[in-house]
C-alpha positions as CSV (number, residue, x, y, z in Angstrom):
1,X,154.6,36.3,125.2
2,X,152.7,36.3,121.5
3,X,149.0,35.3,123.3
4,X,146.6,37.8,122.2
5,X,145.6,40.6,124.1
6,X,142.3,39.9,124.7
7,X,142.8,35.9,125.4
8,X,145.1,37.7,128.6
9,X,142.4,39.7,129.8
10,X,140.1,37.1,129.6
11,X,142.8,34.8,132.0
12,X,143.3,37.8,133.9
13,X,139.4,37.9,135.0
14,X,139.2,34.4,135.4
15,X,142.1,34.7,137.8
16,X,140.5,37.6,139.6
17,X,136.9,35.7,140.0
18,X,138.5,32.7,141.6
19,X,140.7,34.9,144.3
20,X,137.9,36.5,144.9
21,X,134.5,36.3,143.5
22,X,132.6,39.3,144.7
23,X,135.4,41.6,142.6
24,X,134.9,42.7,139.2
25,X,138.2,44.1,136.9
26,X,137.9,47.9,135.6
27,X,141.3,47.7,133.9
28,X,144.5,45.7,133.9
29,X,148.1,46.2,131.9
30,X,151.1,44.1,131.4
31,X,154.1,45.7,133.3
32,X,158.0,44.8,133.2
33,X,160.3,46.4,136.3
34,X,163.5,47.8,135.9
35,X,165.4,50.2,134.1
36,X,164.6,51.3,130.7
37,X,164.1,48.6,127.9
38,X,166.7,49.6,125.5
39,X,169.2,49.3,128.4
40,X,167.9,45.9,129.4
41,X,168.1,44.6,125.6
42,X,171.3,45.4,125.5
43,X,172.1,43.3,128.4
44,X,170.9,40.4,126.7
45,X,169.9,37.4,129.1
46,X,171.1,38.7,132.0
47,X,168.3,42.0,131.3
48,X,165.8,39.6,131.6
49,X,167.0,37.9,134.7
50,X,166.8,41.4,136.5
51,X,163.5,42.3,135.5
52,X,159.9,41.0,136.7
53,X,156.6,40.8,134.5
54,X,153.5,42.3,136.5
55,X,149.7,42.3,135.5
56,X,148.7,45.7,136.8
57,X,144.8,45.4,137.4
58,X,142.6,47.8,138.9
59,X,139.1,46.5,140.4
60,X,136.2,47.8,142.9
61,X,138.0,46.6,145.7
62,X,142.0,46.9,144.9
63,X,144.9,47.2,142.9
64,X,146.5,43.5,142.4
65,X,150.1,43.0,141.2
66,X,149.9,39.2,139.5
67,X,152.9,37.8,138.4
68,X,153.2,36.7,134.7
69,X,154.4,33.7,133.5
70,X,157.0,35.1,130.5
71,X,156.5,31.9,128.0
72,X,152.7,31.1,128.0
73,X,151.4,34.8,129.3
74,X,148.9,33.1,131.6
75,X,148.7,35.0,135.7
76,X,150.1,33.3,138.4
77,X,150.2,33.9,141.7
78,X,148.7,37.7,143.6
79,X,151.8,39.0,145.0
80,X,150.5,42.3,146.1
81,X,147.3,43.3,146.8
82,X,146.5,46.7,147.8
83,X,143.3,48.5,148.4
84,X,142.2,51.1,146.7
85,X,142.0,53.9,149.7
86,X,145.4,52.9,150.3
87,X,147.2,52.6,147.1
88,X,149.6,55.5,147.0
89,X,149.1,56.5,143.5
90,X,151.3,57.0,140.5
91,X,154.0,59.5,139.5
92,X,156.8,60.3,136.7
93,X,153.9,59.1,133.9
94,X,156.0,59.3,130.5
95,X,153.8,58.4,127.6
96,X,156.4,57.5,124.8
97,X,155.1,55.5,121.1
98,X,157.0,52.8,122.2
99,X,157.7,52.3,125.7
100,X,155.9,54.6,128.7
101,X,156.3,54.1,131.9
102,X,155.4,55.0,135.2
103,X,156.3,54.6,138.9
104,X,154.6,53.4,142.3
105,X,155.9,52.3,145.5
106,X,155.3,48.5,145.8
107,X,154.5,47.0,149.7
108,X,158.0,46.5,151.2
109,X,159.7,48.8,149.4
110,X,161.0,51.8,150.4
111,X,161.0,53.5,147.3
112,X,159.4,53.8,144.1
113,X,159.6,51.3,141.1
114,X,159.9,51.8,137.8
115,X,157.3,50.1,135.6
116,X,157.7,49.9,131.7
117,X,154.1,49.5,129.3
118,X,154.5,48.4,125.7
119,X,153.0,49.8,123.2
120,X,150.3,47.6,122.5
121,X,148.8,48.1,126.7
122,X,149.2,52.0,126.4
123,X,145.4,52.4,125.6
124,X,144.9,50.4,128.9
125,X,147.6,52.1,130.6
126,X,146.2,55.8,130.1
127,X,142.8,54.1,131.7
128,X,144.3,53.1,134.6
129,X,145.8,56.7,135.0
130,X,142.7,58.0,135.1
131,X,140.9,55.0,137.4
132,X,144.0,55.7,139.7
133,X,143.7,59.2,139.8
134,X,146.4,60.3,137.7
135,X,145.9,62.1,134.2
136,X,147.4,60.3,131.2
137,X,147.6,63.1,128.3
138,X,148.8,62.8,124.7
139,X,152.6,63.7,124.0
140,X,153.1,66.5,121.7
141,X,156.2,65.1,120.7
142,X,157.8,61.9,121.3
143,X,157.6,62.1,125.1
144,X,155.4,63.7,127.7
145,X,156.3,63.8,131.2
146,X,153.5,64.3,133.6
147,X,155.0,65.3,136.7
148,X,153.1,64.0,140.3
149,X,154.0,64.2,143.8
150,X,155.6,61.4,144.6
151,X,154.2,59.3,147.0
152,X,155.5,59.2,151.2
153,X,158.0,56.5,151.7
154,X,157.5,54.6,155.0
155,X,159.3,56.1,157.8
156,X,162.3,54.3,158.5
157,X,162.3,52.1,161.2
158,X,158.7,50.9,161.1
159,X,158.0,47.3,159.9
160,X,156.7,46.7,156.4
161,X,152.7,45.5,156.0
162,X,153.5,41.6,154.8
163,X,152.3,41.3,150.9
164,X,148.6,39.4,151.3
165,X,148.7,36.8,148.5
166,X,145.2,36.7,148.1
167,X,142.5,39.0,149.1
168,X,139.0,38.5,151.0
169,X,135.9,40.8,150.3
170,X,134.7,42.9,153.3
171,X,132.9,42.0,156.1
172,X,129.9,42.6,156.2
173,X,128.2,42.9,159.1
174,X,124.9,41.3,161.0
175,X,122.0,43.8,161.3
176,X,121.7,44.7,165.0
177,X,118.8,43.0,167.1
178,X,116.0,45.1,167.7
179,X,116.0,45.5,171.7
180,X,113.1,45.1,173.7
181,X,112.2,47.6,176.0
182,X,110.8,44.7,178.9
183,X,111.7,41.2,178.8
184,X,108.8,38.9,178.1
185,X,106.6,37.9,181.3
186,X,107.2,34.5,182.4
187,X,104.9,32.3,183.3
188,X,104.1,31.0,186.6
189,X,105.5,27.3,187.5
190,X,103.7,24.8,190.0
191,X,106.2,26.3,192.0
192,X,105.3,29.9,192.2
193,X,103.0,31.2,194.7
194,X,99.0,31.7,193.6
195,X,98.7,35.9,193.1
196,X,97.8,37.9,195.7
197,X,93.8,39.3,195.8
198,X,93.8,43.1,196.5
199,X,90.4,44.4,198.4
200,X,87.9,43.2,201.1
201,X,87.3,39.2,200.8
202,X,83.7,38.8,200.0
203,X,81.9,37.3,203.2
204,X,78.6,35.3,203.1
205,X,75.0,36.8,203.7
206,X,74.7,35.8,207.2
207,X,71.3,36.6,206.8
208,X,70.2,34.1,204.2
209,X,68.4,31.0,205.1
């Protein structure tokens, strides 16, 4: 993936605005699962057969997983979509020169995965730490490890949420009717009887010529 940086952020929001329109992006990174990169170079192709590429992106409403496409660098398809009150967070932060890395528990996953950040994504990397709650501080040396709780695993037995591939913005909701107090007064068909006349009936003079 040689693109530029910025021409994938770009796609990236584009993406975003189409899936849903009413989001806006705050920050997104390029992420590669599995183990550690050394180990996957050394495995030559079969390293990159085990590993997935992930754009990481943090908006009002949610924290998307996109999947990358490896030869043009464009985002493809949402394949998780969580929203922000109920993303679990981050934990193990390592911020390295070359590689950092992080971990989060993915939807239908029972624990934690391992997500690798080049170099060149680390400045957007220690932004999303701190949108996400997490503080991403310089290394002294070559390596800092933040330590984090890690976050609950689902208790075993229950059924996993399904992974939404897109996302909707909220409802939002009708403003209530003002009641009336009385229904309206109807009027009076051909049908209805003439109203009734309270007091005497006026009589003629029976005096008058």
């Amino acid at each position: 993936m040689a693109m530029r940086k910025a021409t994938m952020k770009q796609q990236l929001a584009e993406a975003v605005a189409q899936a849903n329109p009413g989001d806006r992006v705050l920050g997104t990174i390029v992420a590669v699962t599995g183990p550690s990169p050394y180990l996957i170079g050394l495995l030559g192709l079969f390293g990159q057969l085990i590993i997935k590429y992930y754009f990481v992106t943090v908006t009002d409403q949610a924290v998307l997983f996109h999947r990358v496409n490896r030869y043009t660098g464009r985002p493809k398809e949402i394949v998780h979509a969580v929203p922000r009150g109920q993303f679990p967070g981050v934990s193990d932060v390592r911020l390295n020169p070359l590689w950092s890395s992080f971990r989060t528990v993915l939807p239908g996953d029972p624990s934690p995965t391992r997500l690798n950040v080049g170099r060149q994504w680390r400045p957007e990397l220690e932004q999303l730490h701190q949108l996400l709650g997490a503080a991403a501080q310089q290394p002294p040396a070559q390596q800092t490890h933040v330590p984090a709780p890690a976050a609950p695993a689902a208790p075993a037995g229950l059924p996993q949420q399904p992974a939404a591939p897109r996302y909707a913005p909220p409802q939002q909701q009708a403003p209530a009717q003002p009641q009336q107090p009385y229904p309206p007064q109807q009027q009076p068909g051909p049908w209805a009887p003439a109203p009734q006349q309270y007091g005497r009936p006026q009589q003629g003079n029976p005096y008058a010529d």
